[in-house]
N, C-alpha and C positions, 0 to 999 in steps of 0.2 A: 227876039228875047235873048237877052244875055243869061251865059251860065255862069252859073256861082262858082263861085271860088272854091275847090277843094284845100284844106291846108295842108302839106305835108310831112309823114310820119318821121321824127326824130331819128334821127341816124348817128352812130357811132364814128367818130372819126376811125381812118384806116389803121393807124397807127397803134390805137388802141387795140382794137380787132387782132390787130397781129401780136402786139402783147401778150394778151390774154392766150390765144392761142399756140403761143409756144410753153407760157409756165401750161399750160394743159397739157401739154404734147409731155413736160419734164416729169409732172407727176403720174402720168397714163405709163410712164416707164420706168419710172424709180417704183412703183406699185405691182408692175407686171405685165398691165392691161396692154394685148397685141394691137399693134396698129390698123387699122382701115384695109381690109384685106388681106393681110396676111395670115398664115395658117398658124392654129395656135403650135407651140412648141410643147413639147411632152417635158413637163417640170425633168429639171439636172437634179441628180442626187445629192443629198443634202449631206455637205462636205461644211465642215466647221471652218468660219474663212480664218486665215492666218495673221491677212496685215488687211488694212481696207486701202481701198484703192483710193489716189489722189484726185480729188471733187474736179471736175475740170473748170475752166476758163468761168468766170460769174460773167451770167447773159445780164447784156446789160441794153437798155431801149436804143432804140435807132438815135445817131445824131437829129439833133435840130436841124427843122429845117430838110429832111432827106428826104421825105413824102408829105411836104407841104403843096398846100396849092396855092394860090398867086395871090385871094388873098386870107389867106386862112391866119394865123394866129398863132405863134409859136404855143408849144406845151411845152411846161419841164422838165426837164431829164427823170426819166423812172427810176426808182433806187433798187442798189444791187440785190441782186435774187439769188440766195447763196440755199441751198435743202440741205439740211445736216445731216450727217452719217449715222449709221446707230454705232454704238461703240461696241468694238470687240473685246467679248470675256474669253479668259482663258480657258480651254477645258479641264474639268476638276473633275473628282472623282464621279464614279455612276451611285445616284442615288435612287433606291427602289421605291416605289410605295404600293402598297396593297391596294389599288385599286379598281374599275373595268377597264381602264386603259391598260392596265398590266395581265391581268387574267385572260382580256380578249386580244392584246394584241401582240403583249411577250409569250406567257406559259400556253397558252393553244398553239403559237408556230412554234415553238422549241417542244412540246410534245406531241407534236404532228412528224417534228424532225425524227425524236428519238422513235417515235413507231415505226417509221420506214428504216431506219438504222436495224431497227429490233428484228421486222421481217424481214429486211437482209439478210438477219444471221441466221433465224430462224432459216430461210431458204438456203441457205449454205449449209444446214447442220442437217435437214430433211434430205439434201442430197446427198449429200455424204452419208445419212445412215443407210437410206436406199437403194446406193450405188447406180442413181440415173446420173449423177452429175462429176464426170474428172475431174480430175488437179487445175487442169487448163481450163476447164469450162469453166470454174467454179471462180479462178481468179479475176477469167476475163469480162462475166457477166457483174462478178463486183466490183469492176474498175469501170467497165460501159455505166452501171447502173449511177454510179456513185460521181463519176465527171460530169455525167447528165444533170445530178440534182446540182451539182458545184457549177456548171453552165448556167443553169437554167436561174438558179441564186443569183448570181451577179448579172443577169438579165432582166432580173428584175430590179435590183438595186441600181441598175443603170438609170431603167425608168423610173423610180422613184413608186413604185407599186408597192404596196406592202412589207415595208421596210423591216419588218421585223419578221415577217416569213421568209422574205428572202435571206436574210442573215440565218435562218434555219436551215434555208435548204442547202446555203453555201458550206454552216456547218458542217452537217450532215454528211456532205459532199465531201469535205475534207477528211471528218472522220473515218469515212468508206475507204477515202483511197489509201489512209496510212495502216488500216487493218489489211486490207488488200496485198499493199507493198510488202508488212511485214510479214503475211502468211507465205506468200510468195518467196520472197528471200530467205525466211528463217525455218519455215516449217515443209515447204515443198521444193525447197531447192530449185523453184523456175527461176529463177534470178541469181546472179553470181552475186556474193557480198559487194562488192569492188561496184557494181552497179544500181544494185538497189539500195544499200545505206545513203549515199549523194544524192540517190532519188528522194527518199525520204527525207531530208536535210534540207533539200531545193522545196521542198513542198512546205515546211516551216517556213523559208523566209519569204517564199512567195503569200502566206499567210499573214504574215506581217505587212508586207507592202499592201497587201486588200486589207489589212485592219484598220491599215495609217488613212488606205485614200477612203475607206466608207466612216470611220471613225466605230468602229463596232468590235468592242471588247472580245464576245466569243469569238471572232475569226482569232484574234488572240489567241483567246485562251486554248481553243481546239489546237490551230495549228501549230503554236510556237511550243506547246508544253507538248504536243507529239514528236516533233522535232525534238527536242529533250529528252523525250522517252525510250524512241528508237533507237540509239545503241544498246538498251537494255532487251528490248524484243529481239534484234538482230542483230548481235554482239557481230565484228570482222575485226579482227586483229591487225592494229596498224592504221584506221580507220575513229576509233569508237571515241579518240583524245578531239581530234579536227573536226569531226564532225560536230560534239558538243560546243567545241568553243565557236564554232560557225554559227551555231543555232542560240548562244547565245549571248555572240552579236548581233544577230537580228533581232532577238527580244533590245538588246540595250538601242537599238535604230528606231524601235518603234516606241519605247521607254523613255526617250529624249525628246518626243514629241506629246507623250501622253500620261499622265502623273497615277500610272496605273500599278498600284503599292501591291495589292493581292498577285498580279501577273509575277512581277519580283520576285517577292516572297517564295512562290509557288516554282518558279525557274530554279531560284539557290536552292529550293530543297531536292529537285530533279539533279542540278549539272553538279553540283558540290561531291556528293558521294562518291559519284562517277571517275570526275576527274582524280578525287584523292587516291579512291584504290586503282588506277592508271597507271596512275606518277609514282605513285610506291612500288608498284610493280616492276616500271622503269628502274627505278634507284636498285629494287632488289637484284636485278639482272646487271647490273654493273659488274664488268671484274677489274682486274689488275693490268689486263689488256685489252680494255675497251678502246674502239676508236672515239674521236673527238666526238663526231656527228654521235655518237652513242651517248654519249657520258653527256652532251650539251640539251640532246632532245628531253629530260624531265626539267633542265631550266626554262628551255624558248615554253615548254607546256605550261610552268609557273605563269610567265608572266603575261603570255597572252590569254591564259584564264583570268588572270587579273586585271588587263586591260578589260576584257568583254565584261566581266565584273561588275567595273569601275562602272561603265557607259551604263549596265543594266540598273544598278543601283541606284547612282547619282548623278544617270544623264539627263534628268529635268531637270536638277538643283543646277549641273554645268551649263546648260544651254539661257537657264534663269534665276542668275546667282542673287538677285534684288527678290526675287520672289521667297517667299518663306518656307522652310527645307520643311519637310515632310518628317515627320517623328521616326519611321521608320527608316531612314537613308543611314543616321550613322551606323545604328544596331546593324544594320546588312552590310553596311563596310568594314565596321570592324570583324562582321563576319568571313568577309571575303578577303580581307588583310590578314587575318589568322592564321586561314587557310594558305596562304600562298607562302607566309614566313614558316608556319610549319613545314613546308614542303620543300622550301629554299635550303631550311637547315636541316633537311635530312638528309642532304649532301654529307653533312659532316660525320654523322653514323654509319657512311660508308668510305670513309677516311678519305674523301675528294674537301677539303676545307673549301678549296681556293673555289672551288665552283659553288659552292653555298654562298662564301662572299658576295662574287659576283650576282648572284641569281637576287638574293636579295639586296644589292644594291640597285640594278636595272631593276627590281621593284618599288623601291623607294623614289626614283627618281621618275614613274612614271606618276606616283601618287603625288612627288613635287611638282610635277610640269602639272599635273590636276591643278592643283592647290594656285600654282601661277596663273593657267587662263581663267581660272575665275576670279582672281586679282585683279589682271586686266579688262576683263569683262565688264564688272562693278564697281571699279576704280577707287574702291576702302576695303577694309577687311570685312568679311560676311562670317556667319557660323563654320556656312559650308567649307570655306576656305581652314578656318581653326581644325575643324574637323580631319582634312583630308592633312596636315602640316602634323597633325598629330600622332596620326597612323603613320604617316614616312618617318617620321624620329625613332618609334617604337620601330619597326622594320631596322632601320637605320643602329640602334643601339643593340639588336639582334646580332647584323652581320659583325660589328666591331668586338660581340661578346665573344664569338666564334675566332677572329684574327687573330685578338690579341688575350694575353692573358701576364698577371703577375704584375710586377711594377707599370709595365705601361697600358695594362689596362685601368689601376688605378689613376692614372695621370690622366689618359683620357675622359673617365667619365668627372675628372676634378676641372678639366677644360672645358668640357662638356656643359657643365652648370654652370661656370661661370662666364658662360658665353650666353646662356638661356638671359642668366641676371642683366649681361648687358643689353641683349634684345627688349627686356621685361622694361629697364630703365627709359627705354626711347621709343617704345611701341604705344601704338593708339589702345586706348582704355578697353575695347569692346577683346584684345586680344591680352589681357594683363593674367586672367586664370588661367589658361594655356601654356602662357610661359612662366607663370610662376609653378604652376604644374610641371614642366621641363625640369625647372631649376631643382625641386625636390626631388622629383624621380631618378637624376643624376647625382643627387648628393646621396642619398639611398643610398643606390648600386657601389658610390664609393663607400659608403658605410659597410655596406656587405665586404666590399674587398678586406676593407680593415677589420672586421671580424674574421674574415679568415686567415688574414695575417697574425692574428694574434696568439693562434695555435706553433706559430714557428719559430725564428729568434728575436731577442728583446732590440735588437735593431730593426730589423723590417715593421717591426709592429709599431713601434716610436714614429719611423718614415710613412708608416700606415696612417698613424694618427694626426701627425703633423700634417699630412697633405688633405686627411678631411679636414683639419680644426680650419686649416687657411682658406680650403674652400667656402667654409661657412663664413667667415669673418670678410673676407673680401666680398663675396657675395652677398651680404646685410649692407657693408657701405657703400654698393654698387647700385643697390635695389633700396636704399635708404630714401629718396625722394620721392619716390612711384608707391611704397607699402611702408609701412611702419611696422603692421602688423609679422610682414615679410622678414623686414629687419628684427624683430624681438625674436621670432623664432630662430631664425639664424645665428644671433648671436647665441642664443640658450643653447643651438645645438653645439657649436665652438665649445663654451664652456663646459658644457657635458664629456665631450670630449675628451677633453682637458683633465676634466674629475676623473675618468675611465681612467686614462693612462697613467694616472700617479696612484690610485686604488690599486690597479694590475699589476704594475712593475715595482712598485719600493716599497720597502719596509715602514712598519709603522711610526715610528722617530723620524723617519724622514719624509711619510706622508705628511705628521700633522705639520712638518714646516713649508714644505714646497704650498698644501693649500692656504697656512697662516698668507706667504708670498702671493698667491694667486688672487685670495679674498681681500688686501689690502690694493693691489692694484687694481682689482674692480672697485672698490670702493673712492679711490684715487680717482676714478677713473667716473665714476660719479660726479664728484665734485667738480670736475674740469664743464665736464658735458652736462649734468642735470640729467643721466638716464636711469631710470628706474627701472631695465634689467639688470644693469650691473649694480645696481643696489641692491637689489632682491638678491640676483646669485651672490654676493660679495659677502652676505648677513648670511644667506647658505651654509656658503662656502665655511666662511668662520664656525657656525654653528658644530657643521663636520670635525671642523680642525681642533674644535677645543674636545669634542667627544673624545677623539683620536690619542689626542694628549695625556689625558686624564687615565684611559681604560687601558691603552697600548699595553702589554705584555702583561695583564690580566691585572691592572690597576696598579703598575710596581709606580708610581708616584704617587697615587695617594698614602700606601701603605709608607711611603719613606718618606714622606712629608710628619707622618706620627713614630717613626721609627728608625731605626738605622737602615743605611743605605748600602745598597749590597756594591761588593766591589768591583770597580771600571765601569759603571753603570751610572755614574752621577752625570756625566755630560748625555747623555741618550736619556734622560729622567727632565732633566733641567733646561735644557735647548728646544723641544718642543715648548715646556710651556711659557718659555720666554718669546718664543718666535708669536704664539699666538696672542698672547698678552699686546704683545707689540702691533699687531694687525686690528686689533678690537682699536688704541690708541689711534691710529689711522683711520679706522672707520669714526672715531668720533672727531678728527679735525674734519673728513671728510662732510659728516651729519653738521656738523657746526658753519664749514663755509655753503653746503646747501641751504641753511638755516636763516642764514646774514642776508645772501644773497635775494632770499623772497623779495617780491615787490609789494612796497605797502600804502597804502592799505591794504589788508586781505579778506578776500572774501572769506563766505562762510564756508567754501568746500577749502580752501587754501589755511584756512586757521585749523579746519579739524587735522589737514597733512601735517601741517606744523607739531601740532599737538602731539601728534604720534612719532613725529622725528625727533620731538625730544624726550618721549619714553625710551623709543629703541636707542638713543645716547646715553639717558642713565641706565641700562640694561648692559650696552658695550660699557661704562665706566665701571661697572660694576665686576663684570666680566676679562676685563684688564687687570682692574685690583684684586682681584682673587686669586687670580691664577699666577700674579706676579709676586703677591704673597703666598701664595704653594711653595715656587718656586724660588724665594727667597727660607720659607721654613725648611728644604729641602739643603742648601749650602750653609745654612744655618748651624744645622743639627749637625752636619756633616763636619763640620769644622770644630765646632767644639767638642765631635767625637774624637777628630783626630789630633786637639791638643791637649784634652783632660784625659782621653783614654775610658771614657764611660758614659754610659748612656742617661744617666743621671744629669751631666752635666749638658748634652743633646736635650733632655725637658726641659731643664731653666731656660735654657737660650732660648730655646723655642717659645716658652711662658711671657718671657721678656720682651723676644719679638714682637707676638701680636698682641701684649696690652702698650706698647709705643706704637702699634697699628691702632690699636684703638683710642689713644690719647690723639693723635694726629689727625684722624677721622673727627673726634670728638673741635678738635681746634680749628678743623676748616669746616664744620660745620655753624660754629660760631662768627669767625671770623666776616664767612660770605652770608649769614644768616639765613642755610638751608635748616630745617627740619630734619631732611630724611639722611643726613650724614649727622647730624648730632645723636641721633636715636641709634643709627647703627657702631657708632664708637659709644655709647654708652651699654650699647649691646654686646660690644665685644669686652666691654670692660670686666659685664657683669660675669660673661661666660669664663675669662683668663679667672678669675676670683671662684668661681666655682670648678674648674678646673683643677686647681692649686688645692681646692676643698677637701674634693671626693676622691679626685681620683692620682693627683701627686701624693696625697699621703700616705696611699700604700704602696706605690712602686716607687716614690723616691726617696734615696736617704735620706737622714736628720738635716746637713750640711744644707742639702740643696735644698727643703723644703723652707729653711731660714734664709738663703738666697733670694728664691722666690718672692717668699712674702716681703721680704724685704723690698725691694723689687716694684710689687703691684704697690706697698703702698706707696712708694714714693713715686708712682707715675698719677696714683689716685690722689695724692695731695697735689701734685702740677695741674693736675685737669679740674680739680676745685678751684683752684685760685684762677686758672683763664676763663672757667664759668664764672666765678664770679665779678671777673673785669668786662667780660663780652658779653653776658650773659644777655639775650634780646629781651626787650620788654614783653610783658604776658598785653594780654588784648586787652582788659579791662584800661589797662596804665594809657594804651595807646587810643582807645575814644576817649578819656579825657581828654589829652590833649590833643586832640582833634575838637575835642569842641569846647576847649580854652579857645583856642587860637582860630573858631570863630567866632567867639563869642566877643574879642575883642577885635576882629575888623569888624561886627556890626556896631561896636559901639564906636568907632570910629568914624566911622560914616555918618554917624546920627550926629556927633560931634561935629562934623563938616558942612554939614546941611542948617546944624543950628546956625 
């Protein structure tokens, strides 16, 4: 009998088989899972990775053809096998939540810790009240006790057991040993100062290094801010400066790894005090025969307080100048900038300038070289950078305040700003408030000089003012493309200036002319350019100058305009208000060629400007003929005093004048058919006429009141006959003939079409 045929079970080609089990073997590893045998490995401590490692080589299927058999069948090449990485986050701050992970696995190990801390002391303090336990016992069972729990912590964080008790017991541990050390040193004298301060010091930055490598804030916080504290438990003279700035560079070592803002905080308010009553103490101990190394150690203390600072404050920001600064970093630098400039120049309250200088220059330039590598880091400008460039200026205009003084410090801070303006003109946008903040803060400081100059001679204060005015003015057309806003205030401060120095130093006859000259070239200066600051201040300006004119030595032009003119007094009465009169005429060719110039059609915002440039021109027109007419009734009167000998013959003229002001008025207002110039020569006509009425018939004699009338009326019969030759048609006159003239092109039209 034959046997049947069994058929056989489907089989995987090899090639596949080994595929498959190598992506298994990829994922068994990238997962954790130990291999086939071997023993597992006790989990590594969980250390936050920094960079991820480069994926290696993509496995890719055997060539064709490499485990084929003779006659099997090629298969296709298998596609690449890439496993992607998970992405690495930055560490950001600790955030809490109140939950059982936190109750059960932070606050029961951290108050597991502080109990055994607690009966440490307790056992310390039970011996010592007993007297079973000595100096020496007492230290050495809380130094054994205390290394033990700090052993036994980072043995556990090795193994990755209870992560958060062992960060307990490490604390714990630490805290033990720096109570330890400083009883020891400070309170029992078993340790020389010289020995145990360093020891205390070595145990902060050894606290840091286990903060950095477990990533665990309280070793932080315990160890680096005990390190900060210990010069204050165990003061040693000669020691208490080094060891602070030691400890707090190892905060800024482990700060530039970990964006831990409360550690900061918490450090400046430990090393700050410290250092300052150090370094003052140093300065106070300076004499007249101090050696170098004496007089230099409160500088090298500035500044390597300010380096450790720096790194503590803003060594995340420098290490990652693209990352986004932390709200806290400027507030803490400017704090620690402060500090170091105050300390720089308290050089100079112990009559050493030259070492103030210095001390805060090698501050400034460490705050520049900041400011640089994170330039080159980030390759644009960042905040952080704005930031740290801003504090070296302020340091920087410190030391120069301390060198120099009197005219060359005025020149300095006039070069100063208008160095800012040309940085502001070609700097990238993100850094345009920084240096236009420069550029004022520099214009200031010369502002102030020149207030102080103004207390001393009328030349220095002139040299005062001129060297602000120019600062402002060059610095508006330097800073003119980049701000506008920039440039209007600069120039208004110029002109302000400008006002100060002719208010301060000259006389009121010669104020109201120099401003008549200053408000005519603004206004000049309008028209050229189209700028509506020197239009505003130009209309100011004049507004001043004609007050000035008018009121000057308690109104003696008005009163001599109605009176006699007191004697030598007629040129200092008359030359102001001709000067002003004459600058209002300027500002109205000025308003007129702005006027022309508009482009038209005009919108609606452009017609309302219009509108109002030609009030404020009949305002100056107005304003010129007044005052030109003062000052024509002024040598009027004056004249006919001194050829009739009487003040009688000073009213005629005067009466005579201004009813030929008001015929004239009256004839250009007909002529050009304005309205509001026919009304006001009619108005003056009427006023001369009541004038002559009331009040010449009782102060002037017979003679001249027949003059007079005589007089108005032959100017009142001229101004009748040009009214009645120019006299413009009333409105009713002019719709008729408006609608004569179309009443016959429509019939004209009707005519064409018939």
């Amino acid at each position: 009998m034959s046997r049947s045929a069994v058929p056989a079970s489907p089989t995987a080609p090899p090639d596949v088989l080994a595929d498959l089990e190598r992506r298994l073997t990829r994922v068994e590893s990238f997962v954790g899972v130990p291999a086939a045998g071997a023993q597992p490995r006790r989990p590594a401590p969980e250390v936050p990775p920094r960079r991820p490692d480069p994926e290696p080589a993509a496995q890719r299927a055997p060539a064709a053809g490499a485990d084929r058999g003779p006659g099997e069948r090629a298969e296709a090449p298998t596609a690449t096998v890439r496993v992607p990485s998970p992405p690495m986050a930055a560490p950001g701050p600790v955030r809490v939540r109140l939950d059982e992970a936190l109750v059960g696995g932070r606050l029961l190990a951290w108050a597991g810790g502080a109990a055994l801390l607690f009966a440490l002391g307790t056992l310390f303090w039970l011996g010592v009240r007993d007297g079973w336990l000595g100096e020496e016992l007492r230290c050495l069972i809380g130094a054994v006790a205390s290394a033990g729990l700090l052993a036994a912590g980072l043995r556990n964080a090795r193994s990755g057991v209870a992560r958060e008790a062992s960060w307990a017991m490490a604390g714990t541990g630490l805290a033990g040993l720096y109570a330890t050390g400083a009883v020891a040193t400070a309170t029992y004298d078993l340790l020389p100062g010289l020995l145990g301060l360093p020891a205390l010091a070595a145990l902060g930055v050894a606290s840091a290094l286990l903060a950095l490598r477990w990533d665990a804030p309280p070793l932080a916080g315990v160890g680096l801010l005990g390190a900060l504290a210990a010069p204050v438990i165990a003061p040693v003279d000669g020691l208490v400066l080094p060891v602070v700035v030691v400890a707090m560079a190892a905060t800024g070592l482990l700060l530039r790894h970990r964006p831990w803002t409360w550690l900061a905080a918490a450090a400046t308010v430990l090393a700050l005090p410290q250092v300052v009553w150090h370094v003052g103490s140093l300065l106070d101990d300076l004499g007249d025969a101090s050696p170098f190394w004496t007089v230099a150690a409160p500088g090298l203390a500035v500044v390597a307080t300010l380096a450790a600072g720096l790194a503590m404050v803003a060594g995340w920001e420098l290490r990652n100048p693209q990352d986004r600064e932390r709200w806290s970093m400027p507030l803490l630098l400017v704090v620690h900038a402060a500090v170091a400039a105050a300390l720089g120049g308290g050089y100079a309250l112990v009559d050493r300038p030259a070492a103030a200088v210095v001390t805060l220059a090698a501050s400034a330039a460490l705050l520049g070289g900041a400011a640089w590598r994170v330039r080159r880091r980030s390759g644009s400008a960042t905040p952080v950078e704005l930031v740290l460039l801003s504090v070296a200026v302020l340091v920087v205009d410190l030391g120069f305040a301390i060198a120099a003084s009197g005219l060359l410090q005025l020149v300095g801070w006039a070069l100063t700003a208008v160095a800012f303006a040309l940085l502001a003109r070609h700097a990238a946008r993100v850094r345009m408030p920084v240096l236009i903040g420069g550029l004022g803060l520099h214009a200031g400081l010369t502002l102030l000089e020149t207030v102080g100059a103004s207390g001393g001679s009328d030349g220095g204060f002139l040299v005062a003012c001129a060297v602000l005015a120019a600062v402002c003015g060059v610095s508006a057309r330097v800073i003119a493309p980049r701000s506008e806003e920039a440039r209007m205030l600069l120039d208004l401060a110029a002109l302000a200036v400008a006002f100060w120095w002719t208010v301060a130093t000259l006389p009121g006859d010669r104020i109201a002319l120099v401003l008549a000259t200053e408000a005519a070239a603004l206004l000049l200066i309008d028209r050229r350019v189209h700028d509506v600051v020197a239009r505003g201040a130009g209309l100011l300006v004049l507004a001043v100058a004609a007050g000035v004119a008018l009121l000057h030595a308690d109104g003696a032009a008005l009163l001599a305009s109605w009176g006699a003119v007191p004697d030598g007094e007629l040129g200092d009465l008359v030359l102001p208000l001709i000067g002003v009169a004459l600058a209002a005429g300027a500002g109205i060719s000025a308003l007129s060629g702005v006027i022309a110039a508009a482009v038209r059609p005009l919108t609606a915002e452009d017609a309302a400007t219009e509108a109002t440039l030609r009030s404020v021109r009949g305002v100056l027109a107005g304003t010129a003929g007044g005052l030109g007419l003062l000052a024509a009734s002024i040598l009027v009167g004056h004249l006919a005093t001194s050829l009739a000998g009487g003040t009688d013959a000073a009213a005629v003229a005067r009466d005579v004048l201004w009813a030929a002001t008001g015929l004239g008025l009256l004839a250009a207002g007909l002529a050009r058919v304005e309205a509001p110039l026919r009304m006001t020569g009619l108005t003056f006509l009427a006023g001369i006429g009541l004038k002559i009425a009331l009040i010449d018939l009782a102060d002037v004699g017979t003679g001249g009141r027949v003059v007079a009338w005589a007089a108005l009326g032959a100017l009142l019969l001229v101004g009748a006959g040009l009214y009645a030759r120019l006299r413009p048609e009333d409105d009713a006159r002019r719709a008729r003939s408006v609608a004569d003239e179309a009443d016959l092109r429509a019939s004209r039209s009707t005519v064409g079409r018939g």
